[in-house]
N, CA, C and O of each residue as an XYZ file, in Angstrom:
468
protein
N     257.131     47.827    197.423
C     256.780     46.427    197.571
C     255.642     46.087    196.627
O     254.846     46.999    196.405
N     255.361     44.458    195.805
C     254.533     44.475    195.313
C     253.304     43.820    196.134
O     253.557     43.005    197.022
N     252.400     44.064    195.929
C     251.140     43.055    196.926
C     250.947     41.582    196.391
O     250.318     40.903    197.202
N     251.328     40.878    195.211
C     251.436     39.711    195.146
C     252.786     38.823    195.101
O     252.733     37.600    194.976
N     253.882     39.465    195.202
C     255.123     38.812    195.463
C     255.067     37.989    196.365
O     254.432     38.226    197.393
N     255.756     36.792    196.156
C     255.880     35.990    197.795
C     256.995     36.643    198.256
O     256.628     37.098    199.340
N     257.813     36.871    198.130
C     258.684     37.540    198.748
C     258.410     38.804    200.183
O     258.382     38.879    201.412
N     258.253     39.649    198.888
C     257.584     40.830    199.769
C     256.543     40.642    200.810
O     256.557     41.287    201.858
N     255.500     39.617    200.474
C     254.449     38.845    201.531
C     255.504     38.254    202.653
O     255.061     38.340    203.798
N     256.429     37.843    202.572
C     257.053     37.313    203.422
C     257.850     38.370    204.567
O     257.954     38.263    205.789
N     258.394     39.503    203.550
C     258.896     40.465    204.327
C     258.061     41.103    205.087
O     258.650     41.636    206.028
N     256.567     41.336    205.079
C     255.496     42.137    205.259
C     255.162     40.899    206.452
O     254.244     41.365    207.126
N     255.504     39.599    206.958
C     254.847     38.992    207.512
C     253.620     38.290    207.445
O     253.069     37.623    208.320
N     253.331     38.489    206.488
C     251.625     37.810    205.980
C     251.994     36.452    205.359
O     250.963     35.880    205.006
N     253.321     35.593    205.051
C     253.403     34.627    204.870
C     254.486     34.058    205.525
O     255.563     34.537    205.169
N     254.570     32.831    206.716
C     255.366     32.894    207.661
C     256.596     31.547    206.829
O     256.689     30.528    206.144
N     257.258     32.545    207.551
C     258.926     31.727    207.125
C     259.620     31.844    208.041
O     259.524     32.855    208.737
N     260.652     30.727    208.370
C     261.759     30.257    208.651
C     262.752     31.376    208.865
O     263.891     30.923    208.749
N     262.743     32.791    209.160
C     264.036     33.685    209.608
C     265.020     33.189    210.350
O     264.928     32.629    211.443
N     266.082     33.443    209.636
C     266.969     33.485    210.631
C     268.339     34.594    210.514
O     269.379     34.523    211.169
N     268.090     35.293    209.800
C     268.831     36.702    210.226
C     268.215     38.163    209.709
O     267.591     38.082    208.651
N     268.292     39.297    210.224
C     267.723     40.698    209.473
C     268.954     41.892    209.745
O     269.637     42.262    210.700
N     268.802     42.223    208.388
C     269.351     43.330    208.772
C     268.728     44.889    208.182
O     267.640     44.527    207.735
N     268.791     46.038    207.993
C     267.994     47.227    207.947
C     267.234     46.743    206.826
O     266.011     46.850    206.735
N     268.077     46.144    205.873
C     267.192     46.357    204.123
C     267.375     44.781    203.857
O     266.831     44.534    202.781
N     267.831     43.826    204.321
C     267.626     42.677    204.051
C     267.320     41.743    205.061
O     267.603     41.898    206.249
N     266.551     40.461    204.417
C     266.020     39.029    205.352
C     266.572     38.470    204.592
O     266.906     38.768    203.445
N     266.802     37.052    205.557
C     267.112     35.928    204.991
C     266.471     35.296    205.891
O     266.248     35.609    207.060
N     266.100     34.136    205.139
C     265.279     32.480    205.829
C     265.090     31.713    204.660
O     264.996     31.889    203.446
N     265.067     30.614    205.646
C     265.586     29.036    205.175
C     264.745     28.482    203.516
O     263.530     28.658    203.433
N     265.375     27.951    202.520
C     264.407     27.767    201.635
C     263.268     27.060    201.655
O     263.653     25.960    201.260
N     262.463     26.999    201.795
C     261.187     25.500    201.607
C     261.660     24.135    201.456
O     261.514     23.079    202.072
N     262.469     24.652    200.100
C     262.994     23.084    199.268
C     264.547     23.125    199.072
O     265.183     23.217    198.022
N     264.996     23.029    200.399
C     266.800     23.074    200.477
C     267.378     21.926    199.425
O     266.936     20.798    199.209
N     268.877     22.823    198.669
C     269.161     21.595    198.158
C     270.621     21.415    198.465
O     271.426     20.904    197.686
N     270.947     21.959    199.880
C     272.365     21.850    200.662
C     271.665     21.115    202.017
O     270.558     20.610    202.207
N     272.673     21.277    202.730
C     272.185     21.044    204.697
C     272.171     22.604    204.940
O     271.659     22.768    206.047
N     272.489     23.735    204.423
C     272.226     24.980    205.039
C     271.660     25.334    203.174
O     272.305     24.930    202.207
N     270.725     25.918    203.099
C     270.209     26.485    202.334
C     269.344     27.817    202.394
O     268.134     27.683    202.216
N     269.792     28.948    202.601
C     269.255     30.071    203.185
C     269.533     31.515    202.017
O     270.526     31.993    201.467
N     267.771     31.894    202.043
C     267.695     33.198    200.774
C     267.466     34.743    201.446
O     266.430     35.103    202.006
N     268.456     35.411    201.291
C     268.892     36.363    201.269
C     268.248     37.280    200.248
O     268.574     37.256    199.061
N     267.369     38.049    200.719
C     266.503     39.050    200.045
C     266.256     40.507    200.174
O     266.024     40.964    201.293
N     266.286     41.319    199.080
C     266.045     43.044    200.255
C     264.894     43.423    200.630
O     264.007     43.115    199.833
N     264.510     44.065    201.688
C     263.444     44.215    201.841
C     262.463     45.147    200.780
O     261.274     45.325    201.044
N     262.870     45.508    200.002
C     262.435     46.424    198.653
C     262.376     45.543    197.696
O     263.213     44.670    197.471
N     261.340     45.761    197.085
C     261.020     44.828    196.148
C     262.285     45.163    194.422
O     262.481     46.172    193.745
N     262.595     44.356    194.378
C     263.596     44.431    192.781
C     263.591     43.454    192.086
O     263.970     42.379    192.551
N     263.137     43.577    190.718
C     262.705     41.869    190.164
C     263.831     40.584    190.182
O     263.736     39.375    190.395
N     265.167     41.693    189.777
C     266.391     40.501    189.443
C     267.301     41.500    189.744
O     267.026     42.670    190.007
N     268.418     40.979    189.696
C     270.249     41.815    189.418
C     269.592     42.294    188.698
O     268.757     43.137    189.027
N     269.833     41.779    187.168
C     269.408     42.931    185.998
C     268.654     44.385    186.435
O     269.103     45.382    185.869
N     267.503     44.594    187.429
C     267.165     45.002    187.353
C     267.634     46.267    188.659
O     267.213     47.418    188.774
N     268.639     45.521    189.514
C     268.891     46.057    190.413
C     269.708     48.142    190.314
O     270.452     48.593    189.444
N     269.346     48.602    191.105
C     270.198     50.187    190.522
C     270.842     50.338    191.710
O     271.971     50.789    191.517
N     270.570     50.128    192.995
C     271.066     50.152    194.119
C     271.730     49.460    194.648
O     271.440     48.418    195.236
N     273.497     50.344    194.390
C     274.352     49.443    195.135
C     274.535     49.076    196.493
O     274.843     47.919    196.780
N     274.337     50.159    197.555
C     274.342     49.641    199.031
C     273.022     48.817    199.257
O     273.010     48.197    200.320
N     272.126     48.715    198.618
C     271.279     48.001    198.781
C     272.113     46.471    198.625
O     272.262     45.723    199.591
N     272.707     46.100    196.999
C     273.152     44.603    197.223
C     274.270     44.621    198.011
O     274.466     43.628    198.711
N     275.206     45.717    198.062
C     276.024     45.208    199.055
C     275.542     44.626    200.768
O     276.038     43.684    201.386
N     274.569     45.439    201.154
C     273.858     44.393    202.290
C     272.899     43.193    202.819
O     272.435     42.726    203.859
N     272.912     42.974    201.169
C     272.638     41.625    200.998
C     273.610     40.563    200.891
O     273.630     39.416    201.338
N     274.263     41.111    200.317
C     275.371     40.565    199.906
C     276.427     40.386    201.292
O     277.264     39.489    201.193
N     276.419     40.976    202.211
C     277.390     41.416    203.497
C     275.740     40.324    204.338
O     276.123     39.426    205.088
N     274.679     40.406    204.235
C     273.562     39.532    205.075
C     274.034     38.159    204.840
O     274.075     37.335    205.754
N     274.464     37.843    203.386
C     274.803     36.641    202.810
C     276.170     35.412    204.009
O     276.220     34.302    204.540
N     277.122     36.859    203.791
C     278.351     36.369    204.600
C     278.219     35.802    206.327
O     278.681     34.904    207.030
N     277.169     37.102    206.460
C     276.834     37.309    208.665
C     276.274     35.186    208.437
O     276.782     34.218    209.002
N     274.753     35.230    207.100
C     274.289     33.927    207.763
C     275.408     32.737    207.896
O     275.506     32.003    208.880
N     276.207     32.681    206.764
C     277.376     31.880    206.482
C     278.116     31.435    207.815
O     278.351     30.323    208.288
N     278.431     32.900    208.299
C     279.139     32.729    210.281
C     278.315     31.707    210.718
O     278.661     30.555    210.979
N     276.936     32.303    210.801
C     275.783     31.619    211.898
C     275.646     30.441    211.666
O     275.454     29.619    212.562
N     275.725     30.127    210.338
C     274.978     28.610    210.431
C     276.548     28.132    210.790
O     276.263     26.936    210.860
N     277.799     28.154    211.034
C     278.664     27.497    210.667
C     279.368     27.155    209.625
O     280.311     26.406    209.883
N     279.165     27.583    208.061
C     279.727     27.346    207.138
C     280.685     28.382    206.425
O     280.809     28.225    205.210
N     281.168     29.104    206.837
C     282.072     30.088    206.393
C     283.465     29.596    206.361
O     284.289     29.920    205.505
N     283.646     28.896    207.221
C     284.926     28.403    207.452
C     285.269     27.304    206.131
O     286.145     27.421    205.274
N     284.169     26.121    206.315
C     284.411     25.303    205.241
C     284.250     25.494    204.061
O     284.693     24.680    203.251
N     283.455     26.818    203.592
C     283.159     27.187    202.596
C     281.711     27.175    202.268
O     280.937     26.527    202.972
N     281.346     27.775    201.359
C     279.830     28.181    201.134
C     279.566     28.967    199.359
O     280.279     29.704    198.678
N     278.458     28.471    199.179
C     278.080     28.943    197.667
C     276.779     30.053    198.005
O     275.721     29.725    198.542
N     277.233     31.783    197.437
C     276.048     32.427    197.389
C     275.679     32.237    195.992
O     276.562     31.792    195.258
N     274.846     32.423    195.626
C     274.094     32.389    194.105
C     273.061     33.234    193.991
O     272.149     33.116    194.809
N     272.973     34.337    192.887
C     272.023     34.584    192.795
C     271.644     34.255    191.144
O     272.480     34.299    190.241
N     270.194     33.918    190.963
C     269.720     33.616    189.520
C     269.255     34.628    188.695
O     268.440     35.122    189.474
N     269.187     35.208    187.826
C     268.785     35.882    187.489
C     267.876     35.542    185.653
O     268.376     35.186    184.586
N     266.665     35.811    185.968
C     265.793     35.741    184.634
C     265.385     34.336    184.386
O     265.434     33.542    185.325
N     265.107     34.067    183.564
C     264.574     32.775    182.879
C     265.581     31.911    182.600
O     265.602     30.758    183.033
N     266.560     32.466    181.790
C     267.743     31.187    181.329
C     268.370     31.091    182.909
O     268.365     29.957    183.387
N     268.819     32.002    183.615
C     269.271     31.904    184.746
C     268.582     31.063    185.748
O     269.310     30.958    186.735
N     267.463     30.420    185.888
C     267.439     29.426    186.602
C     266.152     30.421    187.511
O     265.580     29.698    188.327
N     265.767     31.478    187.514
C     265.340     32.812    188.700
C     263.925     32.192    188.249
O     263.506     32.090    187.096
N     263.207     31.748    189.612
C     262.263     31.314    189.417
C     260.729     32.534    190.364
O     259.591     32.757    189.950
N     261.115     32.817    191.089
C     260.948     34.346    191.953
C     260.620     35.294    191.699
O     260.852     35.978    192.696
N     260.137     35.957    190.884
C     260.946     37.454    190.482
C     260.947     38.467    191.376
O     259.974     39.219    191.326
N     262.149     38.779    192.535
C     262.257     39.433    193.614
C     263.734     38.646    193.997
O     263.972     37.529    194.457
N     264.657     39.861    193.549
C     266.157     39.565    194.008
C     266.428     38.664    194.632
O     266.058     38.969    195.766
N     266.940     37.495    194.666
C     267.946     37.049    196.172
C     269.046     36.034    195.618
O     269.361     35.578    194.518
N     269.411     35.929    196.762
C     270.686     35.380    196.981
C     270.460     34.343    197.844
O     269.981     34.485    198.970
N     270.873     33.044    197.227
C     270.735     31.513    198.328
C     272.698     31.413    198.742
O     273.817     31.600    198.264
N     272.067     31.042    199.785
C     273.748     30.827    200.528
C     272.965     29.322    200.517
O     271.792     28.977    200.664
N     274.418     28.512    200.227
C     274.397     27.421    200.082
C     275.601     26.192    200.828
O     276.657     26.085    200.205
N     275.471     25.483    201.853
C     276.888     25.350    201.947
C     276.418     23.950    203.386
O     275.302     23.640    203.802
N     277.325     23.598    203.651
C     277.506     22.180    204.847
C     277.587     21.023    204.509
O     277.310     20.042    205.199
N     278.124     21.051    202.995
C     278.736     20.011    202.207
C     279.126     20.200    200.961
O     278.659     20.952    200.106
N     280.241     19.282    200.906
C     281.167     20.038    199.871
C     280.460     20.042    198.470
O     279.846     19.050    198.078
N     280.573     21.255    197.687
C     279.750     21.612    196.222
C     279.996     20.948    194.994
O     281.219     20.873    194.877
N     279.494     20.489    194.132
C     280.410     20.279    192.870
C     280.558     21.462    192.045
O     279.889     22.489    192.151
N     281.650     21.198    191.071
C     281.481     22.883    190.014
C     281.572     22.003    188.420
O     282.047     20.870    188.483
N     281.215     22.417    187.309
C     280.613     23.409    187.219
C     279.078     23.325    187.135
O     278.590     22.394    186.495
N     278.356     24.142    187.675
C     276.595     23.534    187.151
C     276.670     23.591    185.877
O     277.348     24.361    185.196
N     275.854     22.636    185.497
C     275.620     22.182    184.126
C     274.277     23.275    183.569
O     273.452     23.755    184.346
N     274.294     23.547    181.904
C     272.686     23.674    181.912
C     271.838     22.550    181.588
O     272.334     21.553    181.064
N     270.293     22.635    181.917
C     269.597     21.661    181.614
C     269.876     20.988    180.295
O     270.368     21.723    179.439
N     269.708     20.025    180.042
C     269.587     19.231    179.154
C     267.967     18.996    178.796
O     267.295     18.069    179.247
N     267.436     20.148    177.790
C     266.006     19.743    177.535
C     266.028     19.206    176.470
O     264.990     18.759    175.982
């Protein structure tokens, strides 16, 4: 874990968030700044900067499997749901500490665009 990540602060409890599911190696809770009606980040409890950087596969697979369980819970599995994860700078990864936003309780558009700077 790093000691200034928000992330990891979050997993460690020293910065309180919105949980709403755990499992051995991953949390998920609600984003700050949702930009669905369910907006929920899926994180491992081990600190990893990005995918790129990820080496451990059962690690994302139970993030990735945390991703699906919140999807049940909140109700959106059925109608459908967007996981995303960002990765790096062009990728949108603003964090640096893996995750995955489940996104979903209204219907998505495709394709995201990139910025227009």
């Amino acid at each position: 874990m790093s000691d200034s990540c928000l992330f990891c602060r979050i997993v460690r409890r020293e910065i309180p968030a919105a949980i709403v599911a755990e499992s051995a190696h991953a949390l998920a809770f609600r984003d700050i700044a949702p930009q669905a009606p369910v907006h929920v980040l899926v994180i491992p409890k081990a600190h990893v900067a990005s995918l790129d950087a990820a080496t451990d596969g059962a690690m994302l697979g139970d993030v990735a499997l945390l991703a699906a369980a919140v999807a049940r819970q909140e109700g959106i599995a059925e109608s459908g749901y967007r996981a995303v994860m960002n990765t790096n700078g062009d990728g949108g990864q603003t964090v640096h500490h893996l995750h995955m936003h489940v996104l979903g309780g209204v219907a998505l558009g495709w394709p995201p665009f990139p910025s227009r700077s």
